[in-house]
C-alpha positions as CSV (number, residue, x, y, z in Angstrom):
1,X,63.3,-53.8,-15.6
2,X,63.7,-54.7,-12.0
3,X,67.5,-55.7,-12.5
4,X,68.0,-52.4,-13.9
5,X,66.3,-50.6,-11.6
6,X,68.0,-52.9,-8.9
7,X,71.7,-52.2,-10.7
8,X,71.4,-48.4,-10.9
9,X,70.6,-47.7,-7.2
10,X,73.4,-50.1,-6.3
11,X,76.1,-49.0,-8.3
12,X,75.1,-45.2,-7.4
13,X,75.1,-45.7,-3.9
14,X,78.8,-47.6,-4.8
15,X,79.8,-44.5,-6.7
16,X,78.7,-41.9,-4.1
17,X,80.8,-44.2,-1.7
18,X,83.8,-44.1,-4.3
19,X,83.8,-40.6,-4.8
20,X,83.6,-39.6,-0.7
21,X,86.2,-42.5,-0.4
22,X,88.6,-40.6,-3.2
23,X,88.0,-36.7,-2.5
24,X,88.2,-36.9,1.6
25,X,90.3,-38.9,4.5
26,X,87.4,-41.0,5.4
27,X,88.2,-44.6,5.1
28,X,86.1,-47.3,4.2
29,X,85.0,-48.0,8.0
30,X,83.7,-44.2,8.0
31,X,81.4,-45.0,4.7
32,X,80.4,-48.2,6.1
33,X,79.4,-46.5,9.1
34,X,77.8,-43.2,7.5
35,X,75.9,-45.9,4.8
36,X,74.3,-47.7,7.7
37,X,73.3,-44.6,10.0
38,X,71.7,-43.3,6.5
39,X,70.1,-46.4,6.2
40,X,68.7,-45.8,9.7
41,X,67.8,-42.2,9.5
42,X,66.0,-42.8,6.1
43,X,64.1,-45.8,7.7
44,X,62.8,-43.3,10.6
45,X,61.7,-41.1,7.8
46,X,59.9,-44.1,6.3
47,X,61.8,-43.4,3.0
48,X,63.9,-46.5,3.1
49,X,60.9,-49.1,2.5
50,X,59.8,-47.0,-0.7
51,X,63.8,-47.4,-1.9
52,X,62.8,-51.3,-1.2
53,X,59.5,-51.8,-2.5
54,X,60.7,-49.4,-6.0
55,X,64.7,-51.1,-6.2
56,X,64.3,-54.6,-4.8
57,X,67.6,-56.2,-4.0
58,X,69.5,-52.9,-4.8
59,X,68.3,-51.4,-1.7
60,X,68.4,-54.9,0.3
61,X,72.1,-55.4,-0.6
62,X,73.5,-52.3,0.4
63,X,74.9,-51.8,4.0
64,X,72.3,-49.0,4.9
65,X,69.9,-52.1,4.7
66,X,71.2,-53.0,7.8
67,X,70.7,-49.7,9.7
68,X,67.1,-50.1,8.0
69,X,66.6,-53.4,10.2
70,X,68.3,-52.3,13.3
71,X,65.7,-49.4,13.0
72,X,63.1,-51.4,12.1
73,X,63.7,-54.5,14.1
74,X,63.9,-51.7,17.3
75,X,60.4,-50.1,16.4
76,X,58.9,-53.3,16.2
77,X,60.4,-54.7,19.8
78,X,59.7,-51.0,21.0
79,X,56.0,-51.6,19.5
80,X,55.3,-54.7,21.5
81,X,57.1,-54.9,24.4
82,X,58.2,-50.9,25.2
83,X,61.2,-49.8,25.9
84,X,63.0,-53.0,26.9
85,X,62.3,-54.3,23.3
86,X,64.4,-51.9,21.5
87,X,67.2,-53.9,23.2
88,X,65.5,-57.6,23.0
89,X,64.4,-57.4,19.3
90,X,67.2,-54.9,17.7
91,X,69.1,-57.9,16.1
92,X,65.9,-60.2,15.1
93,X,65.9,-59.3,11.2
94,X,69.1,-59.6,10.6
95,X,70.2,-62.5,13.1
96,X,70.1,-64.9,9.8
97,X,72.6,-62.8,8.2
98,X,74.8,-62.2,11.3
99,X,75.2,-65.9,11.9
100,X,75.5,-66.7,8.2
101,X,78.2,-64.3,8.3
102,X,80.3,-65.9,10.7
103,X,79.5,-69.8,10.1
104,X,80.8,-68.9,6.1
105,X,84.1,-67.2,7.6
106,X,84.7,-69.8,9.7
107,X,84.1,-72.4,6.9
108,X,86.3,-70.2,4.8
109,X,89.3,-69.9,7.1
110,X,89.4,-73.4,7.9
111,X,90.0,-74.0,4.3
112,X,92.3,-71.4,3.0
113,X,95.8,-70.1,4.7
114,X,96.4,-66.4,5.2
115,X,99.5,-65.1,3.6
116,X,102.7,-63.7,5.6
C-alpha cells in the first residue's frame, strides 16, 4: 500500500506540474522553482513532514523535498547556533545529494559525447 500511496502523490504532483506547464508560459525552471518554494512554505506550516511520514518516497523524491530541507536544515542551524546558523547549516541535509549530483554528472560526461 505504501507504493501506491507513494505513486499517487508523485504522479499528482507530476500532473499538477504538467498541466501549469501546458495551460500558461511558465517553463519548467518556473515549476521547479514554484515546487521547491511550496516545498518550503509547507514545511514552515509543518505540513510537509505529515506528506512524508503518510507518502514516503513520493514526497521525498519530489523537488519541493528540497525546499523542505533547506527549511528544515535552516531551523535546525537557526535552533542551535542563532542567526548565523541559517547560513552555516542551510545545505547539511541535502549536501549528500548535492555532491552525488555532480560526482554522477561528471562520471556521466566523461563517458558520453554531447551531440552537435
Amino acid at each position: 500500500m505504501n507504493f501506491l500511496y507513494a505513486f499517487l502523490f508523485a504522479g499528482f504532483a507530476c500532473a499538477i506540474a504538467q498541466i501549469i506547464l501546458d495551460n500558461t508560459k511558465l517553463t519548467p525552471g518556473h515549476i521547479t522553482s514554484i515546487y521547491t518554494a511550496l516545498g518550503a512554505l509547507l514545511s514552515f506550516l509543518g505540513i510537509y513532514d505529515n506528506l512524508i511520514a503518510k507518502f514516503g518516497a513520493g514526497a521525498t523524491t519530489l523537488i519541493s523535498n528540497f525546499g523542505h530541507m533547506l527549511y528544515s536544515s535552516a531551523l535546525q542551524g537557526y535552533n542551535e547556533e542563532g542567526f548565523l546558523g541559517i547560513f552555516t547549516h542551510m545545505l547539511t541535509k541535502s549536501s549528500a545529494a548535492i555532491t552525488g549530483a555532480i560526482v554522477f554528472a561528471f562520471l556521466i560526461a566523461l563517458v558520453f559525447k554531447p551531440k552537435d
